[in-house]
N, C-alpha and C positions, 0 to 999 in steps of 0.2 A: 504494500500500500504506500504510494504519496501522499504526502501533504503538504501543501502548498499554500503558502500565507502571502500575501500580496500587502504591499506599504506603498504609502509618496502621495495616496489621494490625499484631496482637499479641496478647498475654496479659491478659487481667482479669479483676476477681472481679464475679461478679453485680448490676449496678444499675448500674455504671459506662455509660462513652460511648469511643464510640470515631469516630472521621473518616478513612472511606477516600477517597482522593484518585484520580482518574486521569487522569494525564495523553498527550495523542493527540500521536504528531511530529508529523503535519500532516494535514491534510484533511478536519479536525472537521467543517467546517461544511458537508459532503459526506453527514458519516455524521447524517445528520438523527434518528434512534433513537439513546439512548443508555441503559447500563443495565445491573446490577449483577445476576449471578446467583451462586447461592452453591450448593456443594456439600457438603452435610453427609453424616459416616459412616454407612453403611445404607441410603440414601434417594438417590432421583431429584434430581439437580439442579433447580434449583425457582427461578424467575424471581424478583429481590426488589423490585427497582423501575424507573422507565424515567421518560426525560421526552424531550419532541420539540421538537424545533427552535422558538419561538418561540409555543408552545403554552404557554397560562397552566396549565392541569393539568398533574399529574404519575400515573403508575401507581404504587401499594406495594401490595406480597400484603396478605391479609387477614392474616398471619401476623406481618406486622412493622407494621401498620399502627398510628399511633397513636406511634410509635418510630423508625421511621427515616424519612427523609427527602433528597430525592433533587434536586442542582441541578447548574446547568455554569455557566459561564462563556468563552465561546465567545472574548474577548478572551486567555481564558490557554488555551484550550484543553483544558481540564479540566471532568471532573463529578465531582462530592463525592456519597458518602454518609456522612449524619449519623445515627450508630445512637445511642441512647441508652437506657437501663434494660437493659442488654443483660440476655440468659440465659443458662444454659448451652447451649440447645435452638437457639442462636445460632451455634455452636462449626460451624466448616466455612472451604472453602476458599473467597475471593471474587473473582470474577470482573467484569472490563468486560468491555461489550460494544459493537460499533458498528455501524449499518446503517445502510442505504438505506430510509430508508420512505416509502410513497407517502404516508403520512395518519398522524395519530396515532392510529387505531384498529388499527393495521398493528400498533404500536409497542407500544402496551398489550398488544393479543392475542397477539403470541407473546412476551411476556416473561411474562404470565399462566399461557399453557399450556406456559410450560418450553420453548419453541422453541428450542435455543438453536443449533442449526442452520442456520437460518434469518439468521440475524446476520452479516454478512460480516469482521469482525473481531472478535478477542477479546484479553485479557491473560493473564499467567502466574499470575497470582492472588497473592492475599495471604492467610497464615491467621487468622485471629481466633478465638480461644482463650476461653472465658468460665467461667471456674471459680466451683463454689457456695460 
């Protein structure tokens, strides 16, 4: 079993940054998908980005693209995401996520299509707030 505790949410005003952290008790290097989903009020939770094990690419929606950015560090056992120019349209709950994936197209496509089902572990999330 994972577990996966997520830090860095908060409060901020529009443009600012923010660095969500997550870090795995053990087995990271097991959950080969790794990967931040976010749920905002009204709206389907919605995949935000992903990176795989030893894979120079990274996934980010087209929604944050340009703006966040998505890494791990498999010696701390952690993956960061770095949002910056945040928006309001930003404002939702954030989730890790951890899986088994055979390939990094595995990885990409259900964090793309919102899988989040699909993921074999997840966190308690963190909120992040982005006031105008």
């Amino acid at each position: 079993q994972v577990d996966l505790v997520e830090s860095g949410g908060g409060s901020v005003q529009a443009g600012e940054s923010l660095r969500l952290t997550c870090t795995a008790s053990k087995y990271t290097r097991s959950s080969s998908c790794l990967g931040w989903f976010r749920q905002v009020p009204g709206k389907e939770r919605e995949g935000v980005a992903a990176i795989y094990n030893g894979h120079e690419n990274t996934y980010v929606s087209d929604s944050v693209k340009g703006r966040f950015t998505i890494s791990r560090d498999n010696a701390k056992n952690t993956v960061t995401l770095q949002m910056n120019s945040l928006a309001p349209e930003d404002t939702g709950e954030y989730y890790c996520v951890a899986g088994v994936a055979p390939n990094p197209y595995w990885c990409w496509k259900n964090t793309a299509g919102g899988d989040w089902a699909s993921f074999s572990y997840w966190g308690q999330g963190t909120q992040v707030t982005v006031s105008s």
